[in-house]
LOLO-17841 format. One line per 10 residues: number of its first residue (from 0); their letters; for each residue x, y, z of N, C-alpha, C. Coordinates in nm, 2 decimals. Atoms other than C-alpha are relative to their C-alpha. Layout:
! residues N
NUM) A) X:Y:Z:X:Y:Z:X:Y:Z; ...
//
This chain:
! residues 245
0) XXXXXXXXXX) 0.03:0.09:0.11:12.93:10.97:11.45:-0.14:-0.05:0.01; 0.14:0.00:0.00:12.60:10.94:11.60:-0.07:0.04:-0.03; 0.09:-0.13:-0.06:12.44:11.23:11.59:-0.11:0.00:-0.15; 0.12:-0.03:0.09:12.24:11.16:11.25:-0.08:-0.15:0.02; 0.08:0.08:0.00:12.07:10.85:11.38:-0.13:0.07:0.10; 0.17:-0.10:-0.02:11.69:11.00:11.43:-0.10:-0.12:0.06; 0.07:0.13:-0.09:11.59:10.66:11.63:0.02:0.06:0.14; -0.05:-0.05:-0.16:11.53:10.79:12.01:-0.04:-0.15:0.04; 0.08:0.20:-0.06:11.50:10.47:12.25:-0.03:0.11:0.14; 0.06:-0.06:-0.15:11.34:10.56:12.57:0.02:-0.12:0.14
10) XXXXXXXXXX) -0.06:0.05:-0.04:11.44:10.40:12.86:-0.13:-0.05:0.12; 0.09:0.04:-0.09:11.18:10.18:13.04:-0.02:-0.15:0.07; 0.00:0.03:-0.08:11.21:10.00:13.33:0.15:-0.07:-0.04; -0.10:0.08:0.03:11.51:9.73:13.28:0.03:-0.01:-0.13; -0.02:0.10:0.14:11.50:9.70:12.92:-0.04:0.15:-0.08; 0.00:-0.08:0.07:11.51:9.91:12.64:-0.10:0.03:-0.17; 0.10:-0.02:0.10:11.24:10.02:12.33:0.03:0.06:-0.07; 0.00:-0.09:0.03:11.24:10.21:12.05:-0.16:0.07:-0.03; 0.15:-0.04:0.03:10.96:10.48:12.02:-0.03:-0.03:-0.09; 0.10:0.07:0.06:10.69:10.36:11.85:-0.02:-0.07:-0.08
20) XXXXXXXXXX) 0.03:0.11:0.02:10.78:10.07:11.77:-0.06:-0.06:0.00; 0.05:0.07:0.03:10.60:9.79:11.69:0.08:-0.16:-0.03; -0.06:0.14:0.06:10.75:9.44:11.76:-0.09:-0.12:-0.09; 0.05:0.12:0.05:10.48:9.27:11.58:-0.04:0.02:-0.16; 0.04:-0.01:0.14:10.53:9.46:11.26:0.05:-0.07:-0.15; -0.05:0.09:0.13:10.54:9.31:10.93:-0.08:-0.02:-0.10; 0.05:-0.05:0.09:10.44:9.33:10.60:-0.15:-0.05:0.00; 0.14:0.06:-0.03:10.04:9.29:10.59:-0.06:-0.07:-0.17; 0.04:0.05:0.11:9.99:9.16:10.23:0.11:-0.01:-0.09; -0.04:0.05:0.09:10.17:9.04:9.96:-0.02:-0.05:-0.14
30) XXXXXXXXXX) 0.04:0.01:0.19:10.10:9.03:9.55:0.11:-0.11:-0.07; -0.08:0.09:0.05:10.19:8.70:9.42:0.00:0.04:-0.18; -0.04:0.03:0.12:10.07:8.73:9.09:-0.10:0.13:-0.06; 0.13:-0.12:0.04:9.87:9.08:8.91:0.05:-0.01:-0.16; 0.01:0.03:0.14:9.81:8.99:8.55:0.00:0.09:-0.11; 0.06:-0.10:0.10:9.73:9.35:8.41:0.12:0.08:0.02; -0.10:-0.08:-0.04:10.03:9.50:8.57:0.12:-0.03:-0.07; -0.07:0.10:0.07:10.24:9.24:8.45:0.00:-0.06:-0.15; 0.05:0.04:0.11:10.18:9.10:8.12:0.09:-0.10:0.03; -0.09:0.16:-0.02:10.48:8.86:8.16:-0.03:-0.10:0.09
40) XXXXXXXXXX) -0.02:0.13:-0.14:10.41:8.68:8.45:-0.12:-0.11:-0.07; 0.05:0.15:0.07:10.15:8.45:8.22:0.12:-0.08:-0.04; -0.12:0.13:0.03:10.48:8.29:8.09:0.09:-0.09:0.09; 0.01:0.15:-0.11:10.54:8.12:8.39:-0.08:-0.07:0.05; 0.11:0.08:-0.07:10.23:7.91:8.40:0.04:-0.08:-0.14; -0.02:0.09:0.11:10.25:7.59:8.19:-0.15:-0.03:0.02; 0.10:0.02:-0.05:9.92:7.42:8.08:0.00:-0.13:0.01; -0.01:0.18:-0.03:9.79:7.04:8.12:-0.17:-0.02:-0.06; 0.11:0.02:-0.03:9.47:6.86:8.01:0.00:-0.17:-0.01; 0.02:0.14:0.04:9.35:6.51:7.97:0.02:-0.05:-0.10
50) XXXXXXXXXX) -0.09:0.06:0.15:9.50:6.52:7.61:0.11:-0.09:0.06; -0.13:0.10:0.02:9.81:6.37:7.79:-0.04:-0.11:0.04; 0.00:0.14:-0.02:9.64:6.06:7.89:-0.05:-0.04:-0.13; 0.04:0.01:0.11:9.52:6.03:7.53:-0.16:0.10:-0.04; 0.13:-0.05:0.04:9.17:6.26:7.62:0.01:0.13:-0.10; 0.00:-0.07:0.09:9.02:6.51:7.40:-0.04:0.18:0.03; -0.01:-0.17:-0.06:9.01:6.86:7.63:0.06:0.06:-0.07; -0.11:-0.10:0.01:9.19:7.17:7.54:-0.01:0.09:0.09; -0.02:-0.07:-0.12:9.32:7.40:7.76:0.09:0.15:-0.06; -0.09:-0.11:0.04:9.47:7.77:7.69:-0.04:0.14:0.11
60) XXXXXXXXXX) -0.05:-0.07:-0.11:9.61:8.05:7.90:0.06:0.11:-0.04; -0.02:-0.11:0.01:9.62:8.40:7.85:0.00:0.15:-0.04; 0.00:-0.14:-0.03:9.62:8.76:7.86:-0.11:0.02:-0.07; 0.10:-0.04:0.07:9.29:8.92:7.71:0.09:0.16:-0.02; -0.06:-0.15:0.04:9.31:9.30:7.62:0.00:0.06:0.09; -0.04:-0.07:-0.12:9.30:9.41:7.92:0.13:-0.01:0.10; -0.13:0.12:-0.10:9.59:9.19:8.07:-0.08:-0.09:0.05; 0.06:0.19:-0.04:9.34:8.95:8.25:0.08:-0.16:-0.06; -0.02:0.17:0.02:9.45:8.60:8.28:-0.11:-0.04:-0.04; 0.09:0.09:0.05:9.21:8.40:8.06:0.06:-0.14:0.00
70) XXXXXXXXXX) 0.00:0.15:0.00:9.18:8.06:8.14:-0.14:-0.07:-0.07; 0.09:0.00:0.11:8.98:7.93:7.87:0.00:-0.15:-0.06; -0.01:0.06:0.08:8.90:7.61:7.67:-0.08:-0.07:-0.03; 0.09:0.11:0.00:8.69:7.26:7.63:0.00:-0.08:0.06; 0.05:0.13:-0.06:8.57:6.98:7.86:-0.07:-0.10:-0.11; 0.03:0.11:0.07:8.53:6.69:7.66:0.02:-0.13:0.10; 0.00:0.13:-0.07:8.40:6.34:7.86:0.03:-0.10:-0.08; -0.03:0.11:0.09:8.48:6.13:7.57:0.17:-0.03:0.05; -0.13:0.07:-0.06:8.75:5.85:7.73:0.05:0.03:-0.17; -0.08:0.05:0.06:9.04:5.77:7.53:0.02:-0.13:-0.02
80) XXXXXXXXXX) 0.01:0.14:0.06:9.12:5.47:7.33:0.02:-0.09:0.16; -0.05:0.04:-0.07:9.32:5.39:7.59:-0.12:-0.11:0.13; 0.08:0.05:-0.08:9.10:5.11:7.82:0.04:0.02:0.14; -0.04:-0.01:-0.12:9.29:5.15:8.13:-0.07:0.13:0.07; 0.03:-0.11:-0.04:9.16:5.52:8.15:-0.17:-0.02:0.04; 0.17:-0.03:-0.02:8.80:5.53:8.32:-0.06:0.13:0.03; 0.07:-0.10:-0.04:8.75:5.89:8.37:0.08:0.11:-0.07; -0.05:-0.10:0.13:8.83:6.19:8.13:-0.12:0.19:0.04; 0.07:-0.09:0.01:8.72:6.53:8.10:0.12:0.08:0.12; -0.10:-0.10:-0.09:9.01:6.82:8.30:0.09:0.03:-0.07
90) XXXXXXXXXX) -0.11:-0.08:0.02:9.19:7.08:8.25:0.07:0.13:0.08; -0.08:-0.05:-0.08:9.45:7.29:8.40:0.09:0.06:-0.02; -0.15:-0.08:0.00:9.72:7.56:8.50:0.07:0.01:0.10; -0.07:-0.03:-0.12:9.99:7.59:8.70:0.12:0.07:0.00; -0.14:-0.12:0.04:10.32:7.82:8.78:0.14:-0.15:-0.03; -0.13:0.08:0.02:10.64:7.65:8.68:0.09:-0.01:0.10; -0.02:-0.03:-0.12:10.80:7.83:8.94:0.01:0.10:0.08; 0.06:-0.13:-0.08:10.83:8.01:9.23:0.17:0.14:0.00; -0.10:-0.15:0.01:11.06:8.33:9.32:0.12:-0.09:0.06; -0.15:0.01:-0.06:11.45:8.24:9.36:0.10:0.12:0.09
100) XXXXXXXXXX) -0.08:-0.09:-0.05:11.64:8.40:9.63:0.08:-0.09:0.11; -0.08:0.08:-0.09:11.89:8.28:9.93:-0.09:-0.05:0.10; 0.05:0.06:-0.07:11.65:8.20:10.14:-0.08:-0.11:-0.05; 0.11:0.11:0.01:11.37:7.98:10.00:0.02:-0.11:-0.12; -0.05:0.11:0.05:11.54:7.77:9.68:-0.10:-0.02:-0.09; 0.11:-0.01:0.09:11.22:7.88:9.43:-0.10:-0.10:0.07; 0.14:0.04:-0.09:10.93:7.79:9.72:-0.05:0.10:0.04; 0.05:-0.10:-0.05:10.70:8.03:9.82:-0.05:0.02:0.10; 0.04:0.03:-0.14:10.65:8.09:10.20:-0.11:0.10:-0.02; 0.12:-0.10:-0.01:10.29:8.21:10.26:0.02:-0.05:0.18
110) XXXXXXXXXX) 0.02:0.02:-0.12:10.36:8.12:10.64:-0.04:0.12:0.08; -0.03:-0.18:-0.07:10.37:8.52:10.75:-0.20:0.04:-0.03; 0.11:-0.05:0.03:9.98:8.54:10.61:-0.08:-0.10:0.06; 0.14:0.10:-0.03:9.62:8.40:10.67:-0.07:0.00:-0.08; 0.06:0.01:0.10:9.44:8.46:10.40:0.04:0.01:-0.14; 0.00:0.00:0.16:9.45:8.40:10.00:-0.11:0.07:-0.08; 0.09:-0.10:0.09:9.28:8.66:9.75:-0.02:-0.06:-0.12; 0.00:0.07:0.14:9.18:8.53:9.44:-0.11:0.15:-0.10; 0.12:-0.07:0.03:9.01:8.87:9.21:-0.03:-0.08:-0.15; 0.04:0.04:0.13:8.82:8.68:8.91:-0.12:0.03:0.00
120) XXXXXXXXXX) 0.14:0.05:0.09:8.54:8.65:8.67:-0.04:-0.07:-0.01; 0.08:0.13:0.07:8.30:8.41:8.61:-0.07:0.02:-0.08; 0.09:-0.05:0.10:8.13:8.47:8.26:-0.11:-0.05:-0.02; 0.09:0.10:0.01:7.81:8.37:8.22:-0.01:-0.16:-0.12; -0.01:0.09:0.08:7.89:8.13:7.95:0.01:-0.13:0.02; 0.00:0.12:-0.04:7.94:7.90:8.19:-0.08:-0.06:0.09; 0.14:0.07:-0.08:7.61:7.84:8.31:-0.09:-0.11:-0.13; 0.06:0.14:0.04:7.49:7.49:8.15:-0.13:-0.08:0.06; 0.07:0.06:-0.09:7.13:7.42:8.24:-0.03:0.07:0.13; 0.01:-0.04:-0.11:7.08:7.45:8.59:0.16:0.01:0.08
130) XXXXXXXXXX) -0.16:0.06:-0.06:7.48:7.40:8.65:0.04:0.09:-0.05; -0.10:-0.06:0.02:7.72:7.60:8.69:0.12:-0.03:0.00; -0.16:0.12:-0.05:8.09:7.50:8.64:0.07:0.10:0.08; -0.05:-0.05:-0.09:8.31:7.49:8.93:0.15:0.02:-0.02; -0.19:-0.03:0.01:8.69:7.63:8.93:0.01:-0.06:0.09; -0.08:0.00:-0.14:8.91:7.51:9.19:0.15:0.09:0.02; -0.19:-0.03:-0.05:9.26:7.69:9.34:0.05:-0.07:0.03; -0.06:0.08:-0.12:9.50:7.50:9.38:0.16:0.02:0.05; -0.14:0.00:-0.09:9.83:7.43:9.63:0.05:-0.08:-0.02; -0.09:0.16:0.00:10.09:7.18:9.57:0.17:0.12:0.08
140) XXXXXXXXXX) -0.10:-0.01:-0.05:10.38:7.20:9.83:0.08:-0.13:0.02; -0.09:0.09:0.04:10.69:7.01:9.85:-0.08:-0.15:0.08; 0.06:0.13:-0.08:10.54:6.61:9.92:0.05:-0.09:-0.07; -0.05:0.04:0.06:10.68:6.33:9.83:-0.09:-0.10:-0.04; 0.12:0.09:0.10:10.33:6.17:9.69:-0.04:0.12:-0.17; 0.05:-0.06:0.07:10.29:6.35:9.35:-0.11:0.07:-0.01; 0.11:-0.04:-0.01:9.94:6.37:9.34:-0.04:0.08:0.10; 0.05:-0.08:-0.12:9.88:6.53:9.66:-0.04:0.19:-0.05; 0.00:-0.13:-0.03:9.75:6.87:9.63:-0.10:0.09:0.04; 0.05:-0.06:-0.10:9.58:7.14:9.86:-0.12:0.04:-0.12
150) XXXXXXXXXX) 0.10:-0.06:0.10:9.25:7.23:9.67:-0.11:0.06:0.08; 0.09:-0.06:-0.06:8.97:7.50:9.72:-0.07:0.07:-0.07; 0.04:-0.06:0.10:8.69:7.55:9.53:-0.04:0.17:-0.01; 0.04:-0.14:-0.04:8.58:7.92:9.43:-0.13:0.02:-0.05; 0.17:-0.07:0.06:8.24:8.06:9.49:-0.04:0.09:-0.03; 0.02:-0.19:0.04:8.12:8.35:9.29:-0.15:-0.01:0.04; 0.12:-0.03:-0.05:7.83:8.48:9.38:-0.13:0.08:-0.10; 0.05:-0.03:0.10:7.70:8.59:9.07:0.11:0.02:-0.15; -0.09:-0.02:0.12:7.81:8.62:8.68:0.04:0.15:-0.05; -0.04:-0.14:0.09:8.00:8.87:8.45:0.08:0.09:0.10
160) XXXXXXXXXX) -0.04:-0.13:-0.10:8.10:9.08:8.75:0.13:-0.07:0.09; -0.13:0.00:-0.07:8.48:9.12:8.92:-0.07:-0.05:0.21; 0.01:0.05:-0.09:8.48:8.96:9.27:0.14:-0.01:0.08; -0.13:0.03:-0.06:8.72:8.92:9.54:-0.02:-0.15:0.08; 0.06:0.17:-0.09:8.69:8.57:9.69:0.10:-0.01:0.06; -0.12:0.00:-0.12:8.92:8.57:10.03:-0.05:-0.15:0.03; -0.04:0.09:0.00:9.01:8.22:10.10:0.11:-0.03:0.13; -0.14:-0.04:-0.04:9.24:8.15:10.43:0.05:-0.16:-0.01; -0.08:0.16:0.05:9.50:7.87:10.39:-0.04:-0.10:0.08; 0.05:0.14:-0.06:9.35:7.64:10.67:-0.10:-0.04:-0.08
170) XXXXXXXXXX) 0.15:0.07:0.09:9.03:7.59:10.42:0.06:-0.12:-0.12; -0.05:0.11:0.12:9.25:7.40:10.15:-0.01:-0.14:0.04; -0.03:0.17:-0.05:9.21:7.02:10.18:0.03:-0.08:-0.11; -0.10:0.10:0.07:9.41:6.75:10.06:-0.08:-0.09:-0.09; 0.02:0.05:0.08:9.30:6.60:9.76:0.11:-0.09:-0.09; -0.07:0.05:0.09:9.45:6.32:9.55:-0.05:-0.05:-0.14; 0.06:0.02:0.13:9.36:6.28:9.17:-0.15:0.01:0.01; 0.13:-0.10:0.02:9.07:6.52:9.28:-0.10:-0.06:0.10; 0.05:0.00:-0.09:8.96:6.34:9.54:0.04:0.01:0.15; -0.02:-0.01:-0.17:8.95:6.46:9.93:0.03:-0.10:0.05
180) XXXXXXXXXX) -0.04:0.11:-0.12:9.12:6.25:10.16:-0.05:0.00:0.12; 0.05:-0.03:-0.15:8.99:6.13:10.48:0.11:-0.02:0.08; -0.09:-0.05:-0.04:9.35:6.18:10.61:0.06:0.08:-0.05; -0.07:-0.09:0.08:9.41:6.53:10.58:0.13:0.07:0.11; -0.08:-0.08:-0.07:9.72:6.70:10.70:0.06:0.18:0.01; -0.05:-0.15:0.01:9.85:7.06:10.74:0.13:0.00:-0.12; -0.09:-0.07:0.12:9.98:7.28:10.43:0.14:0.03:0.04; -0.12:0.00:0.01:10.38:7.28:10.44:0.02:0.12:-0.07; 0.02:-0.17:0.05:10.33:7.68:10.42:0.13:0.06:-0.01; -0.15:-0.04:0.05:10.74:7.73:10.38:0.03:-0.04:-0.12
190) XXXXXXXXXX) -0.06:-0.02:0.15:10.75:7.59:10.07:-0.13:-0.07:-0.10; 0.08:0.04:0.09:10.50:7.58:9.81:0.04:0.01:-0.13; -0.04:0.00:0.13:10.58:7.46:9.49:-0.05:0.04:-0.14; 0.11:-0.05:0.12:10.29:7.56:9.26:-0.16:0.07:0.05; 0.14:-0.06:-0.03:9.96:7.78:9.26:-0.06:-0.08:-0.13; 0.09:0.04:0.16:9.69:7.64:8.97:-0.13:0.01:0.04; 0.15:-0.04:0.03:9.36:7.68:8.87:-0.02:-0.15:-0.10; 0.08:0.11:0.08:9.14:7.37:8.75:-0.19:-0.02:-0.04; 0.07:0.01:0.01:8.86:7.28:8.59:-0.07:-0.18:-0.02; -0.02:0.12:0.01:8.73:6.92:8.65:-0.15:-0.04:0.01
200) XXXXXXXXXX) 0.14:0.00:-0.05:8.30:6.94:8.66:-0.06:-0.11:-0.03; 0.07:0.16:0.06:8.22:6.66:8.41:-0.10:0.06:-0.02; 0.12:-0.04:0.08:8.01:6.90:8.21:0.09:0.05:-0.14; -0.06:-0.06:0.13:8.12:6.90:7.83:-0.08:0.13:-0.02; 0.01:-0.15:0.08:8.14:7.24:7.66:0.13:0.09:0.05; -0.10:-0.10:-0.04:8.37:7.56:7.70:0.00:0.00:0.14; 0.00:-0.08:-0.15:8.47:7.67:8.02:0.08:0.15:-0.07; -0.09:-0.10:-0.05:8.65:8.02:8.12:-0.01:0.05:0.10; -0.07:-0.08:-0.15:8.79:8.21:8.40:0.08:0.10:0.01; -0.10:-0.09:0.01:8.92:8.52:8.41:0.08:0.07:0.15
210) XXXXXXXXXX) -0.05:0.07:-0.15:9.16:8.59:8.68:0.09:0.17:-0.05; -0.06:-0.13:0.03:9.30:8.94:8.72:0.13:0.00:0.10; -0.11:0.03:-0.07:9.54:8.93:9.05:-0.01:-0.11:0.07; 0.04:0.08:-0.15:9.59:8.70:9.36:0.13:0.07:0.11; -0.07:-0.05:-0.13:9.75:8.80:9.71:-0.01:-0.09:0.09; 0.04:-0.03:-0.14:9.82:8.72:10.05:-0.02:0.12:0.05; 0.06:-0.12:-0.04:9.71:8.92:10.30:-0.04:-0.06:0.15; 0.09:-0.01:-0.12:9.65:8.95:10.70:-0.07:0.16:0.02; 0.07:-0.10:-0.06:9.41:9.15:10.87:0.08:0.07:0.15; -0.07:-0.06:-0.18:9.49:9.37:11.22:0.00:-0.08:0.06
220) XXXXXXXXXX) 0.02:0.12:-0.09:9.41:9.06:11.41:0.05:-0.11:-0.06; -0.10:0.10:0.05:9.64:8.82:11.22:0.11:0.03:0.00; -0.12:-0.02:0.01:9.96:8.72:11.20:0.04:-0.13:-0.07; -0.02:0.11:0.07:10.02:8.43:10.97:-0.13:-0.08:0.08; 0.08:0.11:-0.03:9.82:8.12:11.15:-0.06:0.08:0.14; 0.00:-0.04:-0.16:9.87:8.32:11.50:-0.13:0.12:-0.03; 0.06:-0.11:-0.04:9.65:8.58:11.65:0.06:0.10:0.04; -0.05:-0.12:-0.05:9.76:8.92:11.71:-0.07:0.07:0.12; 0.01:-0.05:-0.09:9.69:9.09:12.07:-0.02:0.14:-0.06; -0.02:-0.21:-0.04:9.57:9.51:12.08:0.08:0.02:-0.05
230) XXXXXXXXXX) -0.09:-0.09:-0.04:9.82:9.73:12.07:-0.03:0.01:0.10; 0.09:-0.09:-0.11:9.78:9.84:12.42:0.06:0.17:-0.04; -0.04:-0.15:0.03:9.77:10.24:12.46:-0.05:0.04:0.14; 0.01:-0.07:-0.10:9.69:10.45:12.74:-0.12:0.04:0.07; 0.13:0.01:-0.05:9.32:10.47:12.74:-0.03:-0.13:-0.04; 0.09:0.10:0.07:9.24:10.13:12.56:-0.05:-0.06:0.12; 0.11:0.12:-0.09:9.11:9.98:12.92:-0.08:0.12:0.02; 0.11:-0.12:-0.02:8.86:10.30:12.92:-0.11:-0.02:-0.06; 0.12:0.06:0.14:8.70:10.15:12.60:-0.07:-0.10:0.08; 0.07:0.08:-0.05:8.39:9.99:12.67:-0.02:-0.12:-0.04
240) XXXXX) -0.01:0.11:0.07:8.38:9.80:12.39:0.12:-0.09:-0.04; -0.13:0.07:-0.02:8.74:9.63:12.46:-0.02:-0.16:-0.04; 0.00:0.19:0.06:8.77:9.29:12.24:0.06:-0.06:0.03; -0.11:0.05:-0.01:8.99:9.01:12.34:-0.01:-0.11:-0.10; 0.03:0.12:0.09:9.07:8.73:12.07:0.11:-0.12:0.06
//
């Protein structure tokens, strides 16, 4: 009843292996969200701006003709009636939720990765002056302060042109109502409850952001937060140039 299992184990020293195995394998990347592939997955992002404290932003979200995610609208600094408000001008997306299955309860574990991919555009439209406006990515995992959430701005390095901007999740820091805290803690990377994108510069006019996919992703020498060791092999102490991390 055996005879079609095509696993040999080889028998070395006390304990047993299978050939060429790899106990340290596991998936090396992950596609949270690819916008052109998908067309639907914009309908699980809701949006937000400073309209709901009475300001006068708008904010809108979605697909160009290509599929691209367009994140698109107006920064307006003009407060609201409202006197309690002192500071105006943001706007924002975020997912509603995350993937449901038996294990995680619609949270998204990035614990298995080290870095975040983000591929967008920055149009030049949004050069004002000598200023350019800044995006941020953001994290919000389960916390039981609302406001809290992991932010990381993104730097393009020129306009008009596709970019990959790698990001790894120790860089996020803790911000509350946009600003950094000088007590920051570690991301709660088992369950994250929202990805978003903001724009918050305090420069009236349009903004946009086009936003094609995002990923995790390790490298050969990652393994979530950890380090990955060699492989060893048979010649690798022969290499001269032998790395250790």
């Amino acid at each position: 009843m055996f005879g079609s299992v095509k696993k040999r184990v080889v028998e070395m020293g006390s304990g047993l292996t299978f050939q060429n195995a790899d106990p340290w394998l596991r998936s090396s990347e992950k596609v949270l969200f690819d916008f052109v592939k998908n067309r639907e997955e914009i309908k699980n992002w809701s949006r937000g701006s400073d309209q709901d404290i009475g300001g006068f932003s708008s904010v809108r979200f979605e697909n160009d003709i290509e599929g691209n995610a367009c994140f698109h609208g107006y920064l307006s600094q003009q407060l609201p009636e409202n006197v309690k408000v002192k500071r105006s001008g943001y706007a924002l997306v975020q997912t509603k939720k995350g993937p449901v299955s038996l294990d995680n309860n619609g949270f998204w574990d990035t614990s298995q990765y080290r870095y975040l991919l983000i591929r967008a555009k920055l149009p030049s439209s949004n050069f004002y002056g000598n200023n350019a406006r800044k995006f941020y990515l953001n994290i919000k995992c389960s916390s039981i302060i609302r406001q809290d959430i992991f932010q990381h701005v993104l730097r393009f390095r020129k306009f008009d042109e596709w970019e990959d901007i790698v990001i790894p999740f120790s860089n996020f820091a803790l911000t509350s109502n946009g600003v950094i805290l000088a007590s920051q803690m570690d991301m709660y990377r088992q369950k994250i409850m929202s990805f978003g994108l903001s724009c918050t510069d305090g420069i009236e006019g349009n903004f946009k952001l086009l936003v094609s996919k995002m990923k995790m992703f390790n490298t050969e020498r990652t393994d979530g937060d950890c380090d990955r060791i060699p492989v060893a092999s048979a010649n690798m102490w022969k290499k001269k140039d032998l790395e250790f991390i």
